[in-house]
N, CA, C and O of each residue as an XYZ file, in Angstrom:
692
protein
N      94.231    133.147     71.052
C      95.071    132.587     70.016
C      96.496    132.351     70.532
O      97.215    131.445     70.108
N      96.891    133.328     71.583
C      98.367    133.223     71.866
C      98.619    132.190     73.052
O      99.692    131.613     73.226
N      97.437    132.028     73.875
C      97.093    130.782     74.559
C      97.453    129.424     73.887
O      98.232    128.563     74.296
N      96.593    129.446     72.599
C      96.387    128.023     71.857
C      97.943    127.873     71.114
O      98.364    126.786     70.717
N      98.616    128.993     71.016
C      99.653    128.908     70.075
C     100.539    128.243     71.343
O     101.162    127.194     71.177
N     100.531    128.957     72.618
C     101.871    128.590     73.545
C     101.521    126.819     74.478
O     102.280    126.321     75.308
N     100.113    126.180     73.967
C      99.661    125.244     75.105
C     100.453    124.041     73.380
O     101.037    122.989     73.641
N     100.305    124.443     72.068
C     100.707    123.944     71.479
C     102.141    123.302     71.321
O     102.461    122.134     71.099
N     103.081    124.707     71.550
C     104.319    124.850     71.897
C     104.505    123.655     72.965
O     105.319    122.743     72.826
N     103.902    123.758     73.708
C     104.399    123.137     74.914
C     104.266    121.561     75.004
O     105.065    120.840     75.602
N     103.071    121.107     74.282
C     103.358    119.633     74.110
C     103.919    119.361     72.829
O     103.128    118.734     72.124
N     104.799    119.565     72.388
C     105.906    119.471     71.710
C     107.449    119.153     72.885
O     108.486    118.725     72.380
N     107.383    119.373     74.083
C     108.346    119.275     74.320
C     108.526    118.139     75.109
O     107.807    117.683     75.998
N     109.930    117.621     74.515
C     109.964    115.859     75.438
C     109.690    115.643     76.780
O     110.074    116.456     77.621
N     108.816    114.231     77.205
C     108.570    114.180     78.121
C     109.790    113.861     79.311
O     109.681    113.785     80.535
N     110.789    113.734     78.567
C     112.005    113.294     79.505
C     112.355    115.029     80.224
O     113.165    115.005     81.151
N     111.753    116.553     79.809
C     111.893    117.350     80.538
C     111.034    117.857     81.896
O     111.165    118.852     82.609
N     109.966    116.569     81.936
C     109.332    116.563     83.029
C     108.931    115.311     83.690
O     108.220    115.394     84.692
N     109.380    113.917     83.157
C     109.788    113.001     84.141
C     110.566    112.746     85.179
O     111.537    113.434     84.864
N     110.890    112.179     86.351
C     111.618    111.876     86.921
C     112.718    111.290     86.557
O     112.861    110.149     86.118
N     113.770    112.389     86.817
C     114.812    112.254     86.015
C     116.218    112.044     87.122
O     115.898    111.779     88.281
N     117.323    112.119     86.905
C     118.591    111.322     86.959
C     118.314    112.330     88.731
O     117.719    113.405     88.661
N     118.572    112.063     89.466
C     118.752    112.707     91.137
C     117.177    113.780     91.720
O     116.951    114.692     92.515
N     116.303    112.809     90.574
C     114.926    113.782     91.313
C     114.659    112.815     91.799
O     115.245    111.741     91.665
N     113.477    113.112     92.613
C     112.487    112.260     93.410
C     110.808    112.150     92.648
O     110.470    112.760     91.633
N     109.861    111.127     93.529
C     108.580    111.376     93.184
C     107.891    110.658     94.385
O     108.444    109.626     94.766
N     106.840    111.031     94.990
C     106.168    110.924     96.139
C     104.799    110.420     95.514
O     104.399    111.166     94.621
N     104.049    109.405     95.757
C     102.337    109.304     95.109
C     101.799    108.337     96.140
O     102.635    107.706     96.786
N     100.801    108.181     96.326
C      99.895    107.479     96.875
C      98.647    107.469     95.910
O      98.284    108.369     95.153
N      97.812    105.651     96.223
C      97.438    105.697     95.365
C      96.479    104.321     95.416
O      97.154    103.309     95.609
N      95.374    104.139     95.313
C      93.826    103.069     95.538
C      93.565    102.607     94.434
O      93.756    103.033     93.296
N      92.802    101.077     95.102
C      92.423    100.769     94.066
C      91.565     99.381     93.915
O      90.608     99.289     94.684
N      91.787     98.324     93.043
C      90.955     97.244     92.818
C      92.410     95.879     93.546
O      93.616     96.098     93.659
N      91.819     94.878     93.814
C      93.162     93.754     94.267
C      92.336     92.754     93.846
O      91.174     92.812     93.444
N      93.108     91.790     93.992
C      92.645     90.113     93.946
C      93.436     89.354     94.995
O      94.666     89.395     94.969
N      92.743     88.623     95.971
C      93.673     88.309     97.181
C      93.325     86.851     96.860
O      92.171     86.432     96.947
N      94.719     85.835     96.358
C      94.581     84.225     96.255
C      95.218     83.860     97.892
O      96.263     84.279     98.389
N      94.398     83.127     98.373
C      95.298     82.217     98.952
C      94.523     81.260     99.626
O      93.962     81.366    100.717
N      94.571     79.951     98.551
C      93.505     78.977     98.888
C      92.363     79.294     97.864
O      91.956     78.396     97.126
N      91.891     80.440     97.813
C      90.696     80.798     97.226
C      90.420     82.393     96.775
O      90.206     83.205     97.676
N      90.424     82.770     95.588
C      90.452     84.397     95.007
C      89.022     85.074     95.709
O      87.820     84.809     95.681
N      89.616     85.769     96.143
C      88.487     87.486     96.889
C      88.758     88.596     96.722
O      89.784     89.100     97.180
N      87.839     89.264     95.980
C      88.118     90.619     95.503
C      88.345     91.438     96.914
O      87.694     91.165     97.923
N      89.284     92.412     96.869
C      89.208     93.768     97.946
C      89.598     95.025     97.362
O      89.320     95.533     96.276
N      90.369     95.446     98.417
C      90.681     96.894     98.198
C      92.123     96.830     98.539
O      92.563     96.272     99.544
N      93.157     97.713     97.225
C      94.305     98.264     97.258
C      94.597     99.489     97.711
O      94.032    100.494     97.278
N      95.835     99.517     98.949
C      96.254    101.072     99.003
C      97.579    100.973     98.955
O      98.058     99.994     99.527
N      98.463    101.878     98.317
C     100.170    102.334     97.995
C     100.306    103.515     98.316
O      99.364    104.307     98.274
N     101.799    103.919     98.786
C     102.493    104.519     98.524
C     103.724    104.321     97.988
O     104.196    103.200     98.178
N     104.514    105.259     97.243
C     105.383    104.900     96.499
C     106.254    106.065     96.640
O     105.898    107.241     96.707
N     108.099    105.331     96.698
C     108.826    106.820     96.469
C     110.098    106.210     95.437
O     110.816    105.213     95.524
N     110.010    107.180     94.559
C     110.695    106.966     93.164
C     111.917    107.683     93.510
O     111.895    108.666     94.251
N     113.071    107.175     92.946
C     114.660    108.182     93.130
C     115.116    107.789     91.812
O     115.540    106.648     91.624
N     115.027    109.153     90.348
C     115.778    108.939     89.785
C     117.653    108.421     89.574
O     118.564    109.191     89.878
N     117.817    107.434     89.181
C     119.094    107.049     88.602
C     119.601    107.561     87.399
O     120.659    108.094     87.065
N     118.303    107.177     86.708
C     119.282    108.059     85.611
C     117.772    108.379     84.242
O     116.692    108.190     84.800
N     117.670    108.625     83.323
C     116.600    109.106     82.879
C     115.748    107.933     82.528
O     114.752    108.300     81.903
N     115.812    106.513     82.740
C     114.883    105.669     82.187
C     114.801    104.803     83.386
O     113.836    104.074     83.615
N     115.970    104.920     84.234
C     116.123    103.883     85.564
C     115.570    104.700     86.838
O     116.043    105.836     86.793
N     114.839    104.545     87.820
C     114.452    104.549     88.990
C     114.322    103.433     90.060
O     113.692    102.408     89.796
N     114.905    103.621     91.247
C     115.054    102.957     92.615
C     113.598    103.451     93.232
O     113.105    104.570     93.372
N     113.207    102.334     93.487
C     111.681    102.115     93.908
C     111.659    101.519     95.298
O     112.334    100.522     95.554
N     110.487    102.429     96.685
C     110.849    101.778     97.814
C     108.711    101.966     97.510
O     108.069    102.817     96.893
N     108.278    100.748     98.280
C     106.520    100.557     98.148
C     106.067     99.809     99.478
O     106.311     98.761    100.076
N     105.222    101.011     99.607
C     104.313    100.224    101.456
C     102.567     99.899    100.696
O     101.634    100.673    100.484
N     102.671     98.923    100.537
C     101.802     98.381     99.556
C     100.339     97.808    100.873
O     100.880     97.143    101.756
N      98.899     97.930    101.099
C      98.273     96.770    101.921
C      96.922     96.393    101.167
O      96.192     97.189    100.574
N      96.747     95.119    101.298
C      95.360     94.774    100.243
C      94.591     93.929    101.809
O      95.003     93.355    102.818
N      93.256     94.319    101.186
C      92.404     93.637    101.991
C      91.480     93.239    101.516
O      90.976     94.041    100.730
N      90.711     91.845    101.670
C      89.673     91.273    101.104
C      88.696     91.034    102.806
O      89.126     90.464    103.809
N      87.484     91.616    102.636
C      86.615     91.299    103.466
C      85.737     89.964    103.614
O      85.551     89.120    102.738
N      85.327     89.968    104.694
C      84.534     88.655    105.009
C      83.809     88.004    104.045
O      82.765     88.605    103.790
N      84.001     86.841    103.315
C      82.852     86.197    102.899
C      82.292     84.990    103.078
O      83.122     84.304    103.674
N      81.437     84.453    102.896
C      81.237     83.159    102.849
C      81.805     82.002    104.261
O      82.185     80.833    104.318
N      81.610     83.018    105.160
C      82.299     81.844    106.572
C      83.529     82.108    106.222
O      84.081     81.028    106.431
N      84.427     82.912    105.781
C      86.220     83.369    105.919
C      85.980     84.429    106.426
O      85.109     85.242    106.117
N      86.952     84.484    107.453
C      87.087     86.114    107.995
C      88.010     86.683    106.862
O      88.406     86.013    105.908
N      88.323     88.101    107.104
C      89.030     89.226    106.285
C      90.364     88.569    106.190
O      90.861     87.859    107.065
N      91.015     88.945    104.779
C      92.068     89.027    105.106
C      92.955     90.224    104.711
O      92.538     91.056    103.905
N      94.057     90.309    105.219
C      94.745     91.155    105.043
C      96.447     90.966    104.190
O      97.137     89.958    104.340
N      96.661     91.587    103.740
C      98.447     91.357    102.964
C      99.099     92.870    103.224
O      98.677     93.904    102.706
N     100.145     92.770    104.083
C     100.767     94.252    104.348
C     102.339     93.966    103.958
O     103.007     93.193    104.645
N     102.856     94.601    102.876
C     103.833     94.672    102.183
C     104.592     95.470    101.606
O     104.189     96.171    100.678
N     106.241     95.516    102.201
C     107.434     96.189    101.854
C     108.015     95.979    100.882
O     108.389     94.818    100.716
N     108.395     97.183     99.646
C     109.010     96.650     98.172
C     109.489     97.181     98.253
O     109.225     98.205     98.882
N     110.891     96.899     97.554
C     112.005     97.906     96.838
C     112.641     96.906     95.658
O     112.915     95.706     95.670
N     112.742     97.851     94.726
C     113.032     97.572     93.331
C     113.344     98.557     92.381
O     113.725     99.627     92.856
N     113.279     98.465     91.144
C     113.569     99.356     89.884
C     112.384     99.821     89.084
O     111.460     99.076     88.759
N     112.449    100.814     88.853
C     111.404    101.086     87.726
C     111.764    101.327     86.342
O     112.440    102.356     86.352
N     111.656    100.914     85.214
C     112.486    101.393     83.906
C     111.266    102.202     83.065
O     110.190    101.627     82.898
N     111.411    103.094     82.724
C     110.509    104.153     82.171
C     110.948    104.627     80.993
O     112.089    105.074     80.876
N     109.642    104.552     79.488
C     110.166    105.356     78.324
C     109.530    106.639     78.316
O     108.351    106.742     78.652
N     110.221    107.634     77.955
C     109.207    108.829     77.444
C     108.830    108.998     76.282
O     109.572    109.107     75.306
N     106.940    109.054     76.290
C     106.615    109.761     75.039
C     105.962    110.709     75.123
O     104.747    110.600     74.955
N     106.491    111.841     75.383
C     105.510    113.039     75.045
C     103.793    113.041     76.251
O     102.595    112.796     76.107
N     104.668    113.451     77.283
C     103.350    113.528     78.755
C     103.368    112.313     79.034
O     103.482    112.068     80.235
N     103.261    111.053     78.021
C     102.747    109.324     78.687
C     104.503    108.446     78.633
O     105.501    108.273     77.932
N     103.760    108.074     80.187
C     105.213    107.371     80.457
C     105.143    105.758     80.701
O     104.816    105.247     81.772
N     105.483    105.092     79.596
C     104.836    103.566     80.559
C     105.884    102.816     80.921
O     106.919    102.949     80.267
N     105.852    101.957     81.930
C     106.736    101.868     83.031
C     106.472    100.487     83.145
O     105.354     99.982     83.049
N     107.534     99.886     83.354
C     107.837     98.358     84.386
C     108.482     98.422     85.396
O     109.599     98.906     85.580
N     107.465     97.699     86.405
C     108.593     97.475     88.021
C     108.643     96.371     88.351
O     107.589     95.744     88.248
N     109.846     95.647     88.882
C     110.543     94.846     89.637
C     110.840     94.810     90.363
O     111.522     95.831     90.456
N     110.910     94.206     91.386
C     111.382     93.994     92.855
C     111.075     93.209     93.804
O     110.339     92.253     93.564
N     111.534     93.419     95.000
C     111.091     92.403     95.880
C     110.638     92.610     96.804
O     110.882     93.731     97.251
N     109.779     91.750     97.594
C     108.724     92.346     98.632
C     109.056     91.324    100.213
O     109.530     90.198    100.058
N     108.848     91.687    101.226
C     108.738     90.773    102.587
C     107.136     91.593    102.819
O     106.758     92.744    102.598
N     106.415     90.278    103.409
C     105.008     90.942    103.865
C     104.634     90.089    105.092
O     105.241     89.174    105.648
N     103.173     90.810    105.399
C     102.364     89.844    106.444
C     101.242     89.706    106.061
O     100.544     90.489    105.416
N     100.974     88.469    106.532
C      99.476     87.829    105.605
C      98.667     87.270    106.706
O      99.422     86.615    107.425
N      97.731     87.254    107.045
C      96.706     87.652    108.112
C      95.413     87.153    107.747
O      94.912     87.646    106.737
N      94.666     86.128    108.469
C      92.913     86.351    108.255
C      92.778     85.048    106.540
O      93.474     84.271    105.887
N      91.858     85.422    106.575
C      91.220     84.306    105.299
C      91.147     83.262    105.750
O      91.158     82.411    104.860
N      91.024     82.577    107.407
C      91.319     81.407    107.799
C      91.865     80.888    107.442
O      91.689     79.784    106.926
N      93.165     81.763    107.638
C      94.577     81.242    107.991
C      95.392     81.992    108.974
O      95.241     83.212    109.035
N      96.185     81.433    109.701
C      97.320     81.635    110.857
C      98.004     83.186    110.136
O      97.853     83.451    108.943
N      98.668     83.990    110.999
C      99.230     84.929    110.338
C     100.844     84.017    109.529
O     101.362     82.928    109.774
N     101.166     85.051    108.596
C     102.616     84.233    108.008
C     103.157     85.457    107.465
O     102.499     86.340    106.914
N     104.846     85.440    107.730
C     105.725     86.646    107.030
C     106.467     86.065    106.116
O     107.369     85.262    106.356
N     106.122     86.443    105.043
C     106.682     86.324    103.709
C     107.357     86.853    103.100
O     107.312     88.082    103.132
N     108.385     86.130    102.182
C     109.307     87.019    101.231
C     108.753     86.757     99.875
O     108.186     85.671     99.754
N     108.808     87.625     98.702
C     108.749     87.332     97.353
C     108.901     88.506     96.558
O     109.739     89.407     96.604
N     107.932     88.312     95.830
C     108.332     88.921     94.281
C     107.480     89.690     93.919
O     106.452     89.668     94.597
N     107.526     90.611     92.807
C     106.531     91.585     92.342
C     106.812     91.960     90.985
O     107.977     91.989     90.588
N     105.758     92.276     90.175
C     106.040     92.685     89.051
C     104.787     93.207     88.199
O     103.893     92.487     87.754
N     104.890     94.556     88.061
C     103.838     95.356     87.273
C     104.376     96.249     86.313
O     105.531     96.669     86.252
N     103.335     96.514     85.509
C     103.172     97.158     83.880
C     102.262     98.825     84.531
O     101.315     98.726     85.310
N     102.724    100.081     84.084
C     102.131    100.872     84.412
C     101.905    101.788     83.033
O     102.066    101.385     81.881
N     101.395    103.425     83.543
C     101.834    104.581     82.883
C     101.278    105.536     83.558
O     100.127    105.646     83.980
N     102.341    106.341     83.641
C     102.221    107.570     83.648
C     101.830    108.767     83.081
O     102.409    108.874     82.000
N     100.995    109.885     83.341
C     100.236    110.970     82.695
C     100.745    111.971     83.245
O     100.072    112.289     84.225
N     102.047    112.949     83.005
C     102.700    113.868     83.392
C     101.258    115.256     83.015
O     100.769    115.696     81.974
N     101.061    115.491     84.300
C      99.687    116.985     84.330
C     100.950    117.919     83.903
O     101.116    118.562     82.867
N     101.775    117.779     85.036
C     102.915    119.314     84.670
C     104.294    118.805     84.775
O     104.569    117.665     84.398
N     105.321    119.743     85.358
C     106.291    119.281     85.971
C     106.387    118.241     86.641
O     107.054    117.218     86.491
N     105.312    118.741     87.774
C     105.766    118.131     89.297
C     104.692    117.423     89.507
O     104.791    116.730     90.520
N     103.370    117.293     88.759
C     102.158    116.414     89.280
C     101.871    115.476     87.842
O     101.748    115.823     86.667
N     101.823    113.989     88.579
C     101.792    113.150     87.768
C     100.135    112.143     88.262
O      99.717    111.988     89.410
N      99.516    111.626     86.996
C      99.324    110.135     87.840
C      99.691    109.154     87.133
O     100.539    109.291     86.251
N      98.966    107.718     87.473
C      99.628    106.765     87.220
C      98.518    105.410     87.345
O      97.845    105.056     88.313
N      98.601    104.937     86.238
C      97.709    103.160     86.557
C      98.443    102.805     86.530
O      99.244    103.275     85.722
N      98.839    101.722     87.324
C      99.465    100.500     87.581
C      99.345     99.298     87.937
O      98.679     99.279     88.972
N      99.694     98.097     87.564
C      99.211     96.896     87.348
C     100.004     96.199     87.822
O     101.128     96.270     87.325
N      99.770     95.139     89.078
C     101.058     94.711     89.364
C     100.128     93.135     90.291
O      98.989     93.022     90.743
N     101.493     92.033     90.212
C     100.963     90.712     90.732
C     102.139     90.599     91.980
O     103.299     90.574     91.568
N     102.000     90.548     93.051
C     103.203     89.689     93.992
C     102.692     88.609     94.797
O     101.701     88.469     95.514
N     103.955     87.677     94.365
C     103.757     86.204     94.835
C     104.840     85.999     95.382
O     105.991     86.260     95.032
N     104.228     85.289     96.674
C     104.613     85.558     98.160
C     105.210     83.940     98.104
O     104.191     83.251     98.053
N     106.645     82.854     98.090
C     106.275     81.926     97.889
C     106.901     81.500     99.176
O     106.788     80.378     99.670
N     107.547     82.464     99.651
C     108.750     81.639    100.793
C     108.226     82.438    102.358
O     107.745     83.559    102.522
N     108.511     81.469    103.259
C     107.717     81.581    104.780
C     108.668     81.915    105.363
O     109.617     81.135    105.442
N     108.712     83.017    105.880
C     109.472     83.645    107.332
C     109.618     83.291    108.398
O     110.649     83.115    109.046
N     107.949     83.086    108.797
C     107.882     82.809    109.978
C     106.391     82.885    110.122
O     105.802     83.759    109.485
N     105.686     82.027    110.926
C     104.433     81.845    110.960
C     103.860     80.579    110.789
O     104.334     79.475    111.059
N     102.449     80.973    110.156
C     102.202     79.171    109.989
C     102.053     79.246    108.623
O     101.809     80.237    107.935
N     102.312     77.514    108.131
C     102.766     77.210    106.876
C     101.074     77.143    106.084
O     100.394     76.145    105.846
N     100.774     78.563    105.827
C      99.394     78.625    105.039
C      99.669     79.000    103.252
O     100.644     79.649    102.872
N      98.582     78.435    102.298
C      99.016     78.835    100.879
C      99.820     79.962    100.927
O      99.704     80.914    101.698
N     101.017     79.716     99.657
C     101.201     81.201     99.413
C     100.509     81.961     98.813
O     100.010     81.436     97.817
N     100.140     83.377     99.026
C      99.404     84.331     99.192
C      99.754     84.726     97.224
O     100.842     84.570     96.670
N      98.951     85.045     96.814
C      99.125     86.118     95.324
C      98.369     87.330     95.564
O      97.335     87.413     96.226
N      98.813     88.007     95.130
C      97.783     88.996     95.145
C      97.850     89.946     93.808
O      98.949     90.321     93.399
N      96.930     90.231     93.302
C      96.969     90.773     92.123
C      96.451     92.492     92.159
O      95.481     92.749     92.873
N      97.018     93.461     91.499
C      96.144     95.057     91.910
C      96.524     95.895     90.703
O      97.508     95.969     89.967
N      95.307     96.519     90.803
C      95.285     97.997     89.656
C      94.584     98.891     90.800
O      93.662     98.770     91.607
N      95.754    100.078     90.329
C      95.905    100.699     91.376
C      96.050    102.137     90.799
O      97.151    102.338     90.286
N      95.063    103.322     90.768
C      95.680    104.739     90.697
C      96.214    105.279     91.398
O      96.024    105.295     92.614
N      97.213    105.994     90.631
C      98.236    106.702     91.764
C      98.325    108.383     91.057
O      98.470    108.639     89.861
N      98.173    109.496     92.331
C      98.723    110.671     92.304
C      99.688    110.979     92.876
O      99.669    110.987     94.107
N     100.674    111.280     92.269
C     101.824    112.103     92.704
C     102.152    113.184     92.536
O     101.474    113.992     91.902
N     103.632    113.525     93.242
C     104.507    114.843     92.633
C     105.629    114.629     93.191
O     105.919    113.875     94.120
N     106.421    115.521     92.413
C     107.783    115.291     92.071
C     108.303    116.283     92.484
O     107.925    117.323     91.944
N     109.356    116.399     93.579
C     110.743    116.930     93.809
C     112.104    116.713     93.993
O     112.864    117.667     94.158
């Protein structure tokens, strides 16, 4: 009973006392489903890591080593998208669930799908939430599209989209 009385107690208390908050951090990695356009949509596989630096209780500075890969099909070899983000995250708290928008911007390399390699700059933008377990261990779905529109350097192949839902485990110090 004194269990059920204190687990009660406890989700009662705002989630802003165990989000990532104003000078914390958060560390996660995190897999998943992608959609790789370029020229032609192929399902693959998403992998992230992510490191969060509270600003202030709703704002976070976001740095993301993001890589999607779609395998061989149909006479295309593999391709690959390997990509650097940094941006913002804006986060509400409700009570353990945190749902989240990120922004930012990405430079990548795009590889395979019969096409030439190409380094790209662009854009990103996903819808998430967060499931605070405790303090310090979180996860996270996240939903996010980056479109790659401007060429670095390489050869002048479609720009790349790529679309991903992605779980993520973390923790926070």
């Amino acid at each position: 009973m004194r269990l059920l009385l204190a687990l009660s107690l406890a989700s009662l208390v705002p989630a802003s006392a165990f989000a990532v908050g104003q000078d914390e951090a958060s560390l996660s990695l995190g897999a998943g489903f992608t959609v790789e356009h370029q020229g032609e949509s192929r399902p693959g596989a998403a992998v992230e890591l992510r490191l969060l630096r509270g600003l202030s209780d709703a704002w976070a500075a976001r740095l993301g080593l993001q890589a999607a890969l779609a395998p061989s099909s149909s006479g295309r070899s593999a391709a690959s998208v390997l990509s650097q983000a940094a941006g913002f995250t804006w986060a509400v708290d409700i009570v353990n669930w945190v749902p989240f928008l990120d922004l930012g911007l990405l430079a990548a390399d795009a590889r395979g799908g019969g096409h030439g390699a190409s380094q790209r700059l662009g854009v990103e933008a996903g819808l998430g939430i967060d499931y605070l377990f405790s303090r310090r261990t979180v996860a996270s779905i996240l939903g996010r599209v980056d479109y790659l529109p401007l060429r670095l350097a390489g050869t002048d192949s479609p720009r790349p989209v790529v679309a991903s839902f992605v779980l993520h485990l973390g923790r926070s110090f």
